[in-house]
C-alpha atoms as one frame of an Amber mdcrd trajectory, in Angstrom:
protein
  22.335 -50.041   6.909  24.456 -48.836   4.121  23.306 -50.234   0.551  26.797
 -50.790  -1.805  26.893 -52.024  -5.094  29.802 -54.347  -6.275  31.009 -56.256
  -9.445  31.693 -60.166  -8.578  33.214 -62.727 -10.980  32.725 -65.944  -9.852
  35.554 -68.853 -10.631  33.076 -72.101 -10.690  29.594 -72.931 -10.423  30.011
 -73.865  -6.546  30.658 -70.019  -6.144  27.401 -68.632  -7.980  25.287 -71.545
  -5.900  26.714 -69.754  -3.142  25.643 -66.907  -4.580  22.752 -67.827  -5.532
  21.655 -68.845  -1.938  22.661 -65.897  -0.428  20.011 -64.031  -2.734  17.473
 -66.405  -1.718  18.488 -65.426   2.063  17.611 -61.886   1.347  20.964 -60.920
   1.889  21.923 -59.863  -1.777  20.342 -58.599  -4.751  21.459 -60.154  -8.176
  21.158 -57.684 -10.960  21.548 -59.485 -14.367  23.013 -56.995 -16.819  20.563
 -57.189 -19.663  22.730 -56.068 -22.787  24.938 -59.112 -22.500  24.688 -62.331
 -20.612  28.072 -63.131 -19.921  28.761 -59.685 -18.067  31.223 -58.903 -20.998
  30.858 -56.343 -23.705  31.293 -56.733 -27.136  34.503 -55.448 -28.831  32.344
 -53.676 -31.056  30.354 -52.541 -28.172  33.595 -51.139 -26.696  34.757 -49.263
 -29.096  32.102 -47.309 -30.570  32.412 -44.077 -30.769  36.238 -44.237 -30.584
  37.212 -42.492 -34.026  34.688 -39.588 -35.902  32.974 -40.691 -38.763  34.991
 -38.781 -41.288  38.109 -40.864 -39.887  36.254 -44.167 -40.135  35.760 -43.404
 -44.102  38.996 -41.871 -44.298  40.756 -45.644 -43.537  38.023 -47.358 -45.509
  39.294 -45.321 -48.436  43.376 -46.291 -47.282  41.802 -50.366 -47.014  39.872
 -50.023 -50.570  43.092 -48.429 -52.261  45.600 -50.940 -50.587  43.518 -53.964
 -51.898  43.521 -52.100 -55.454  47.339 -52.286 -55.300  47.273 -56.378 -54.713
  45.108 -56.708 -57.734  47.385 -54.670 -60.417  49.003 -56.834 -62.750  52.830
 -56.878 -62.587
């Protein structure tokens, strides 16, 4: 018996029932992903790690001065 592990997404509540029975069967196992309930990550979650630090401060200084430039008086 080969053990495989897959990623489902279900289009209605009839399918997860189905699902759901299946487990109860002993057929399946349903792992629930703990860090989010929905089985999607956060955008935040996502993108973490995706520019160094020194860039990250490098366009907070670029937002901070652009913002300046809206509150000059003309």
């Amino acid at each position: 018996m080969t053990t495989r592990t897959l990623t489902i997404e279900t289009e209605n509540s009839h399918a997860l029932r189905v699902l759901e029975e299946l487990a109860e069967l002993k057929l399946i196992r349903i792992r629930k992903d703990s860090s989010d309930k929905t089985g999607k990550k956060k955008l935040s979650e996502l993108l973490l790690g995706s520019i160094s630090k020194e860039e990250g401060e490098r366009m907070q200084e670029d937002v901070r001065k652009m913002r300046d430039e809206w509150e000059r008086d003309f």
